[in-house]
C-alpha positions, -999 to +999 in steps of 0.1 A: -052+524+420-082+505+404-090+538+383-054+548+373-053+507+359-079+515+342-070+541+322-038+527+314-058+498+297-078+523+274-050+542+263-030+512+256-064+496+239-067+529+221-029+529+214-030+495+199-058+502+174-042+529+160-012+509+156-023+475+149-002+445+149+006+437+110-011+403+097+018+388+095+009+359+067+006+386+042+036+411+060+050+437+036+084+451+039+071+483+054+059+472+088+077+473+117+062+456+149+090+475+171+070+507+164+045+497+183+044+529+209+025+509+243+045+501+271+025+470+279+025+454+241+040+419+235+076+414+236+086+412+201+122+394+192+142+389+162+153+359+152+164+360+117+182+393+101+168+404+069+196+392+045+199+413+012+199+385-014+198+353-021+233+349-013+231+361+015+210+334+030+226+306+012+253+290+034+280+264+021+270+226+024+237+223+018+213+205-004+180+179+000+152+165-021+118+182-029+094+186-003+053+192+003+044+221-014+030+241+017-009+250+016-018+281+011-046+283+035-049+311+060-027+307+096-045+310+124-039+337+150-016+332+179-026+318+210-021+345+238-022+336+279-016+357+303+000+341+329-025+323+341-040+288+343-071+307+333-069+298+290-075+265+287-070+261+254-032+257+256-029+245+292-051+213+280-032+205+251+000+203+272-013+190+306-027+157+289-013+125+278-027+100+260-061+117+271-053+116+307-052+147+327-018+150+342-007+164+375-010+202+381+022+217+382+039+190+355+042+191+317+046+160+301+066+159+262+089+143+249+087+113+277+096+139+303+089+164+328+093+198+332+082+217+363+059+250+346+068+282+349+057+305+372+025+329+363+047+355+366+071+349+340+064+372+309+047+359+275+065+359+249+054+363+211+079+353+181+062+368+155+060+347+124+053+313+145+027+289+145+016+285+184+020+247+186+045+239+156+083+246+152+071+248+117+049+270+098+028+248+072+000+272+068+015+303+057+016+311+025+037+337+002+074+331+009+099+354+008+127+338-010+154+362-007+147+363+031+144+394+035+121+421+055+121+442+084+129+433+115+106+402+127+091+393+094+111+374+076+082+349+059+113+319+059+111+316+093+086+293+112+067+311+141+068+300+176+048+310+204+062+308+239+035+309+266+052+319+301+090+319+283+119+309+314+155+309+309+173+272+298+165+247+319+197+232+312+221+221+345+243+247+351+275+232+360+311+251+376+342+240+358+375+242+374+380+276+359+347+294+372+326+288+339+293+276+335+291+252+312+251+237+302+249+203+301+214+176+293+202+161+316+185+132+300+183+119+260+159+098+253+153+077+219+118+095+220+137+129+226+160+121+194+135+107+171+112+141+176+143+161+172+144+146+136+107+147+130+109+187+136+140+188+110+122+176+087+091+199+087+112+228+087+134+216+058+097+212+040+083+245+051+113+262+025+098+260-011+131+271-027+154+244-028+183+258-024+172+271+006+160+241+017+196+228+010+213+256+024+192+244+059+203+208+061+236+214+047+243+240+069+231+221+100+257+194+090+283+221+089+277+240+123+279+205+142+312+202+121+329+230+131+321+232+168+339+200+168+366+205+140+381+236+164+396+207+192+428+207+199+441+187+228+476+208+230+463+243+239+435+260+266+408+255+263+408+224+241+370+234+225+361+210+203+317+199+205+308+223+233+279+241+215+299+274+205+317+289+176+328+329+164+296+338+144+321+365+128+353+346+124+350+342+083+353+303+083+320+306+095+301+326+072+271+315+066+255+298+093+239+325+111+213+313+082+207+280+096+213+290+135+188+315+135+163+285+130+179+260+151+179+286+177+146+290+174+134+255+181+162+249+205+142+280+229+108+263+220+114+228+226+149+217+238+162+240+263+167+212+288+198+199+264+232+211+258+235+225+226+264+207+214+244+175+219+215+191+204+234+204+169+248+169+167+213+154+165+201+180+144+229+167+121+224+135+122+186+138+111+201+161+080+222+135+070+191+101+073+172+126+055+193+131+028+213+096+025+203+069-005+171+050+012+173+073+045+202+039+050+222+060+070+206+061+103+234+072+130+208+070+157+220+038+173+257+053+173+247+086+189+264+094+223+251+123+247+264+144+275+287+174+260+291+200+281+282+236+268+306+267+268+299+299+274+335+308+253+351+301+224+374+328+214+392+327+182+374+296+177+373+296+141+415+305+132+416+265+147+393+253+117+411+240+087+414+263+055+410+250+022+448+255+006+452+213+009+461+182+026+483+201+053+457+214+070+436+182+068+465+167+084+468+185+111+430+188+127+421+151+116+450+130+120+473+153+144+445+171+168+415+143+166+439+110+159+422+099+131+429+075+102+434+089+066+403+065+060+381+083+087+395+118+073+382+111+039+346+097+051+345+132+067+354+153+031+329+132+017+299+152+033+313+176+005+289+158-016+257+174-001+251+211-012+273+240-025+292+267-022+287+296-018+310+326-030+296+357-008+310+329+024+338+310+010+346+323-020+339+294-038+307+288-059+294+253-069+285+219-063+309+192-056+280+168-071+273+167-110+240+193-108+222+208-083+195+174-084+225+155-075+235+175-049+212+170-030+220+133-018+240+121+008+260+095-010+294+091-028+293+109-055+322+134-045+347+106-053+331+095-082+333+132-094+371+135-084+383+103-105+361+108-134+367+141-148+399+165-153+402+187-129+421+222-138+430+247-118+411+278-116+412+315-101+438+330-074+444+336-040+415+326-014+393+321-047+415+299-062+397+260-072+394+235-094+372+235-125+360+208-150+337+209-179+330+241-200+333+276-193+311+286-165+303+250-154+288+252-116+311+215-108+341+223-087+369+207-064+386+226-038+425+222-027+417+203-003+396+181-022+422+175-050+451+164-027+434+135-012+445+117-048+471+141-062+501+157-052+491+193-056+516+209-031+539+224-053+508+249-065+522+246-101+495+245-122+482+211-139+451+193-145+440+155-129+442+139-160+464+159-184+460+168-218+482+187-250+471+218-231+478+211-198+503+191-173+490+165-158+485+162-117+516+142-104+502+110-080+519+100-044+547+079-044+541+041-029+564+055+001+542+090+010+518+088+039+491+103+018+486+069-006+463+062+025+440+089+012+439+078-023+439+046-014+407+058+009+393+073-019+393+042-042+374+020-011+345+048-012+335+045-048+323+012-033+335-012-065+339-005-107+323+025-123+289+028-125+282+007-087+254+021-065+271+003-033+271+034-013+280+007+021+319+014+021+315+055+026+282+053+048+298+027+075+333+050+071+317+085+077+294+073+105+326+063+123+345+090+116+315+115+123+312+095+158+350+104+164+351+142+153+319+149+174+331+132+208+366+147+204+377+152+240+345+132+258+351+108+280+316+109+296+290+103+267+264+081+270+241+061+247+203+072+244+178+056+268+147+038+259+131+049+291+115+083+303+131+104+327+125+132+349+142+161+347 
């Protein structure tokens, strides 16, 4: 037996120098790691589809600052164990604290503990992953468009997982024989790192709108896991850490999930996802807000329950053909105020949209700069300039400025201050050319909105008092994202075992 292992090793060893594994810092669009012929190679995954363009990879929603340029410095190979407690190298750096040697058989992180896998649990490499980062800040020569074979898309951090096990998450029977995941434990430690890793992966993009696409996006995934509840049908859904990845509402955020997903399997297994795209929200929207003021950490509640489900998940998320349809998942489905439905329209104001996933192309913001701040410019932008109607059918927006200007308003948008529902055409402010936008009568339910709309802009032109829409939208993002929990709890200051 000794013999025949033997020669498996050299042919393998011989196997594997003939087909070497690529260097993946410099990785060209003509090598494949799946063509590697051994048996006994690494397990190679794919985590991020090669897209075909930029549009492709852009999602709708999404914008932030400029970050670190990244250095350009060569990335060190990946750490491999075998199983074993026999490499020390990474068994040190995660069986210490504070320089103490911890307990055999116990991983400390994140102010809790994990039992280790077994040694016979299979390695797995992630190629395109820094071993001990979620993000990769050493490699150098991005591919902006994404794209690649299979496995090397340059966009996407690296992450090595020594001795890989299934979700750690509870597993938990509902009344109807599905297993839902739930956490187990939330820490403000937990939370705080979760933001931490957002924002090196945000800074690991060097194209912008990438970058935006990333924190937008992570913004809109939380959003419509929770903006599919609906207390009157079965299952209810709402924030349960799944949506259709192929129902067309959702177009575009297999971009951002392919990361998320990533660090979720790395780091964060032992929390529901639902809590864990909430969080990942959250951080996108401190990141991005005027002064990082709008910190939502304090607000956060934990303990939604993942589903294995969600069929036709995405027909229950609004369109964007106007106020009916904002009406009936805010205020009918999730019992919210007109005020709390207009916070939420607000987050509008970070990012753009994308045509190849909406149909609609543009910023909501005045430029591209100023789209990417969390603030309340969108209702700025919707009372100072005339808005005309633009396009047909699924394309159909609004449109201000000159021919070919990137600034637009959807439907949706439009009818939280005029009464657009007639579909005639007009413009927000009217001109010789143009019939201006009728307002709501003093009588119509919907004066809420505008009125809504006039308590965001925070005061007279020209203001920089952001308070009004910040202290809205953190209440109305608190609603939308517990919609149907009864359970949730606050973060704890205190470690816990798990």
């Amino acid at each position: 037996m000794r013999v025949i292992n033997n020669v498996v090793v050299l042919i393998c060893g011989a196997v594997n120098l003939a087909y070497a594994r690529p260097d993946l810092s410099n990785a060209t669009d003509t090598a494949d790691p799946d063509s590697t012929p051994c048996p006994f190679a690494d397990f190679w995954f794919d985590l991020a589809p090669a897209e075909e363009s930029d549009q492709d990879e852009l999602g709708d929603d999404a914008s932030i600052e400029e970050g670190a340029q990244q250095d350009d410095s060569e990335q060190p190979s990946p750490v491999v164990l075998k199983g074993s407690s026999s490499n020390e190298t990474a068994s040190t750096m995660e069986l210490r604290r504070n320089n103490e040697p911890v307990k055999k058989g116990r991983v400390f992180r994140n102010g809790y503990k994990k039992k280790q896998s077994s040694a016979g649990t299979p390695n797995i490499y992630l190629p395109n992953a820094d071993q001990n980062t979620s993000t990769n800040q050493s490699g150098s020569n991005q591919n902006q468009n994404g794209g690649g074979v299979r496995g090397q898309n340059r966009n996407t951090p690296n992450i090595y997982l020594p001795n890989a096990d299934p979700s750690t998450s509870t597993n938990i029977n509902t009344n109807e024989g599905k297993k839902v995941r739930s956490s187990r434990c939330f820490t403000t430690k937990m939370y705080d790192e979760i933001d931490a890793d957002i924002m090196r992966i945000q800074r690991s993009f060097t194209d912008v709108r990438l970058r935006g696409s990333f924190l937008g996006g992570l913004l809109r995934m939380a959003a419509h896991d929770a903006m599919d509840y609906d207390p009157g049908r079965s299952p209810p859904m709402g924030p349960d850490g799944c949506y259709d990845p192929n129902h067309p509402n959702n177009a575009g955020l297999d971009f951002v999930r392919s990361r998320i997903d990533q660090l979720y399997d790395q780091k964060y297994s032992y929390l529901s996802k639902a809590d864990f795209w909430v969080a990942c929200a959250n951080a996108a929207v401190r990141q991005t807000s005027i002064g990082q003021q709008l910190n939502m950490k304090n607000s956060f509640r934990w303990g939604r329950q993942d589903s294995n489900s969600c069929f036709s998940q995405g027909a229950r998320l609004p369109s964007t053909r106007g106020c009916s349809q904002t009406e009936d998942v805010f205020l009918n489905r999730m019992r919210m105020t007109w005020e709390e439905a207009v916070a939420l329209m607000g987050a509008h104001t970070l990012g753009h949209g994308n045509r190849v996933n909406s149909g609609h192309q543009g910023t909501w913001a005045p430029n591209n700069n100023e789209a990417m701040v969390f603030d309340k410019k969108y209702y700025e932008q919707l009372f100072r300039h005339n808005w005309q109607m633009s396009g047909q059918g699924l394309s159909q927006d609004w449109r201000t400025g000159n021919f070919g200007s990137d600034q637009m308003m959807l439907n949706t948008d439009v009818c939280l201050a005029y009464n657009i529902d007639s579909g005639v055409p007009c413009c927000t402010t009217g001109n010789f050319q143009c019939r201006q936008c009728r307002r709501y009568p003093s009588g119509s339910p919907r004066k809420a909105a505008e009125a809504a709309v006039l308590k965001m802009l925070g005061g007279m032109p020209g203001n920089t008092n952001n308070g009004p829409f910040y202290e809205s939208f953190e209440r109305a993002w608190n609603k939308m994202t517990s919609a149907g929990q009864n359970t949730l709890m606050p973060l704890t200051t205190q470690d816990c075992s798990i």
